[in-house]
VOPA-23961 format. One line per 3 residues: for each residue x, y, z of C-alpha. Coordinates in Angstrom, 3 decimals. Example, Ala and Ser with C-alpha at 12.3 -4.5 7.8 and 13.67 -1.06 7.14 Angstrom:
% residues 2
12.300:-4.500:7.800; 13.670:-1.060:7.140
This chain:
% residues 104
101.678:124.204:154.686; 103.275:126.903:156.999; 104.236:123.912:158.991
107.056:124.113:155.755; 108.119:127.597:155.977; 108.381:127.416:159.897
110.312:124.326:159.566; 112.643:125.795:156.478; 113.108:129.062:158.480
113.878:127.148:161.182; 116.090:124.373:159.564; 118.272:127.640:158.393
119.523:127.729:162.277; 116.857:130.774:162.303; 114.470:131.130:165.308
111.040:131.817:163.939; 107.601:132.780:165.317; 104.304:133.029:163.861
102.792:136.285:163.668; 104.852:137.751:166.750; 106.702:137.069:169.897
105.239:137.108:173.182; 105.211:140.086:174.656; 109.317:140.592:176.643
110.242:136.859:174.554; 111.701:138.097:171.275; 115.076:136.395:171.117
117.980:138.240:170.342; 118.706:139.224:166.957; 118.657:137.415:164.050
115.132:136.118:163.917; 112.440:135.528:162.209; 108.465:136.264:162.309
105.945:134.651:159.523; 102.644:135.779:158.639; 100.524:134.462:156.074
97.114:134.969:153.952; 94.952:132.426:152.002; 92.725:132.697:148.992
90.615:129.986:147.982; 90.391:128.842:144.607; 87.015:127.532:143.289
85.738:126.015:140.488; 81.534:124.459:140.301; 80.601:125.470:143.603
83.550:123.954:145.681; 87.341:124.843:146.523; 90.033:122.963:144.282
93.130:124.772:145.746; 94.119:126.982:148.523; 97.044:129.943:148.051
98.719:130.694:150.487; 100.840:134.155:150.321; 103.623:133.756:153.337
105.630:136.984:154.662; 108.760:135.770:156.516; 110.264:138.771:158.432
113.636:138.468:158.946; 115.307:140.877:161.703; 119.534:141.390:162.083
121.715:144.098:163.373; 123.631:143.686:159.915; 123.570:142.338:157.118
125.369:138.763:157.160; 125.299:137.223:153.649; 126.601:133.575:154.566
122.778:133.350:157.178; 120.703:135.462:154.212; 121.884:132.527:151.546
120.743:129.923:153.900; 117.879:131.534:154.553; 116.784:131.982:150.981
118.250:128.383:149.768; 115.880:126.869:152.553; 112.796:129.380:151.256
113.832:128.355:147.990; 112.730:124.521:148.994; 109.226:125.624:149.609
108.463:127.793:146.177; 109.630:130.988:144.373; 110.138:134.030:146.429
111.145:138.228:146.395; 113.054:139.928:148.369; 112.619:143.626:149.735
115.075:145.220:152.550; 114.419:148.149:155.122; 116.388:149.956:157.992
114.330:150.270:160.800; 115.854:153.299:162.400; 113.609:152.698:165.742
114.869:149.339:166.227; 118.186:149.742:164.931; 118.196:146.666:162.909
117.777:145.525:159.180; 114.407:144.147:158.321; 114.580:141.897:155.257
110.766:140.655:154.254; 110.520:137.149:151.828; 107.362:136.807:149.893
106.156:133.880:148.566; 102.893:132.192:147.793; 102.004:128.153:147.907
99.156:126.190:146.318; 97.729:123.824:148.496
């Protein structure tokens, strides 16, 4: 499943990484980093379905409204998300995390 939010981050002209970039390989700015966490779900001894909670960083110098509604009309093909904004005075750039969660 985060073979979907890579490839909806992605498909929203976004580069995207997993996790992080190598080490001197961050593109420039925008971009995008994922994370995610699972939780199985069980039921009689065995797992029935998977969650999957996805963080999808997105970094920009400013904010630019036209990539931030493709962004969230591609997330919006993979499930339900929130939104939560930041200025990350050491970087000088806007951080803007999506959360959303997936049942595999």
């Amino acid at each position: 499943m985060s073979d979907k939010v890579y490839k909806a981050v992605t498909g929203a002209g976004i580069k995207c990484a997993h996790v992080a970039w190598p080490v001197d390989g961050a593109p420039e700015l925008p971009y995008a980093v994922y994370l995610y966490e699972t939780e199985n779900m069980d039921a009689d001894g065995s797992v029935y379905a998977n969650v999957r909670r996805y963080s999808v960083e997105f970094y920009q110098k400013v904010s630019n409204s036209e990539t931030e509604k493709k962004l969230e009309a591609a997330l919006s093909s993979v499930g339900p998300w929130d939104k939560n904004e930041m200025w990350l005075e050491s970087e000088n750039c806007l951080e803007t995390v999506y959360s959303l969660s997936t049942i595999d």
